[in-house]
C-alpha positions as CSV (number, residue, x, y, z in Angstrom):
1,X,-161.3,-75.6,18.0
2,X,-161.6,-76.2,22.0
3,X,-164.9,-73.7,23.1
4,X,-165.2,-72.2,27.2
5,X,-168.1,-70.6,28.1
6,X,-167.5,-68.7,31.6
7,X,-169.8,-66.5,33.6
8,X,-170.0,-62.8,33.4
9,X,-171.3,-61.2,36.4
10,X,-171.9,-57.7,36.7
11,X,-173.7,-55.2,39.1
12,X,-174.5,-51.6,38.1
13,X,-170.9,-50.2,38.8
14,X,-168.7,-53.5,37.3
15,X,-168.5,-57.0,36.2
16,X,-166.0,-60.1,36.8
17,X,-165.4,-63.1,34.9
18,X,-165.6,-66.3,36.9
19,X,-162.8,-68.9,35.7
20,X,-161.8,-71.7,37.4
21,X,-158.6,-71.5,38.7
22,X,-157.3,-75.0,37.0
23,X,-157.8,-73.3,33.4
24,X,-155.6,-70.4,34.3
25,X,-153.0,-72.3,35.3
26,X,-153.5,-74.8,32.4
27,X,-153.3,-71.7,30.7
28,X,-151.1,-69.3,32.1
29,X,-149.0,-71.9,33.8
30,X,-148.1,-72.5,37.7
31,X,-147.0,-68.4,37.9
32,X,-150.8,-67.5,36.3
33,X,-151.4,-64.5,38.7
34,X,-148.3,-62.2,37.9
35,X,-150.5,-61.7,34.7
36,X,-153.7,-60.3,36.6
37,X,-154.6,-57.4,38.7
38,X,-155.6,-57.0,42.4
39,X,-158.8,-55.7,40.9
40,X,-159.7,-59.1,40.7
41,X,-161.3,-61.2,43.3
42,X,-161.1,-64.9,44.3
43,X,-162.6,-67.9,46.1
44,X,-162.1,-71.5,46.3
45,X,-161.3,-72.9,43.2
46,X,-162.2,-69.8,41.4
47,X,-161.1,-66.6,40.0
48,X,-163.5,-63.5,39.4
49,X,-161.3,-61.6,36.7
50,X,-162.4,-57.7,36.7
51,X,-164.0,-56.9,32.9
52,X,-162.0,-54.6,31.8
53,X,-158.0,-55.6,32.0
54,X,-158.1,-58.8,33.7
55,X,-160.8,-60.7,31.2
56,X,-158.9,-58.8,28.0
57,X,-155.9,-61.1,29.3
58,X,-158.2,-64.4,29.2
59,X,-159.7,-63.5,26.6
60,X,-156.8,-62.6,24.0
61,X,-154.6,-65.4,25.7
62,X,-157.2,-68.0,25.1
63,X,-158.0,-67.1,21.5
64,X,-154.2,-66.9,20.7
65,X,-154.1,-70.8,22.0
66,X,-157.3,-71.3,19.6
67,X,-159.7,-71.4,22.1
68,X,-163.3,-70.0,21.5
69,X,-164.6,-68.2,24.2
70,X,-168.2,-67.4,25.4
71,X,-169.8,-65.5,28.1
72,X,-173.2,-66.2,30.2
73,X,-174.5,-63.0,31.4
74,X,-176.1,-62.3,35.0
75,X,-176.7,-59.5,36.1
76,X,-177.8,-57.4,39.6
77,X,-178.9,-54.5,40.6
78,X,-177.2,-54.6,44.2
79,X,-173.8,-54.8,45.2
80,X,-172.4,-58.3,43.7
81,X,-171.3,-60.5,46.5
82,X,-167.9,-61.3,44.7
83,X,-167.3,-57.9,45.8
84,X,-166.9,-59.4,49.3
85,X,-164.7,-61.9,48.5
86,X,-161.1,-61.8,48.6
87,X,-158.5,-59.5,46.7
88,X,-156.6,-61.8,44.1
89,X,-153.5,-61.9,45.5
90,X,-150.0,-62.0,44.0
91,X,-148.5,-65.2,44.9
92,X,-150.4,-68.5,46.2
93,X,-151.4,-71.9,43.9
């Protein structure tokens, strides 16, 4: 069984889910972002999936494929800067 550990960020009003863009579409194939929410947030080569919805996808799509999946945990007690970064949109790689 394959194991992906991914970063859990959170700051005291939510949390995202970094994951780099190259598993989603590995994943979720070359149309991965119809199955995520604008709730989400990326940059660069990476996605910050919201906790709630969004990582319930990666999570259940990832153990249907037989994939283990593990969480680091970091956490603020400001304002996470993925909060500034930029709405996951709808189309794009």
């Amino acid at each position: 069984m394959k194991r992906i550990t991914f970063d859990h960020y959170a700051d005291p009003m939510h949390g995202w889910v970094r994951v780099n863009k190259k598993v989603l579409r590995e994943f979720w194939g070359p149309y991965w972002r119809k199955y995520f929410t604008p709730y989400s947030y990326e940059r660069g080569d990476w996605a910050y999936l919201e906790e709630d919805r969004d990582t319930h996808v990666l999570v259940t799509g990832l153990r249907d494929a037989d994939v283990e999946v593990k969480f680091r945990e970091h956490h603020t007690n400001n304002n996470s800067r993925i909060r500034s970064y930029s709405v996951l949109q709808p189309i794009g790689d």
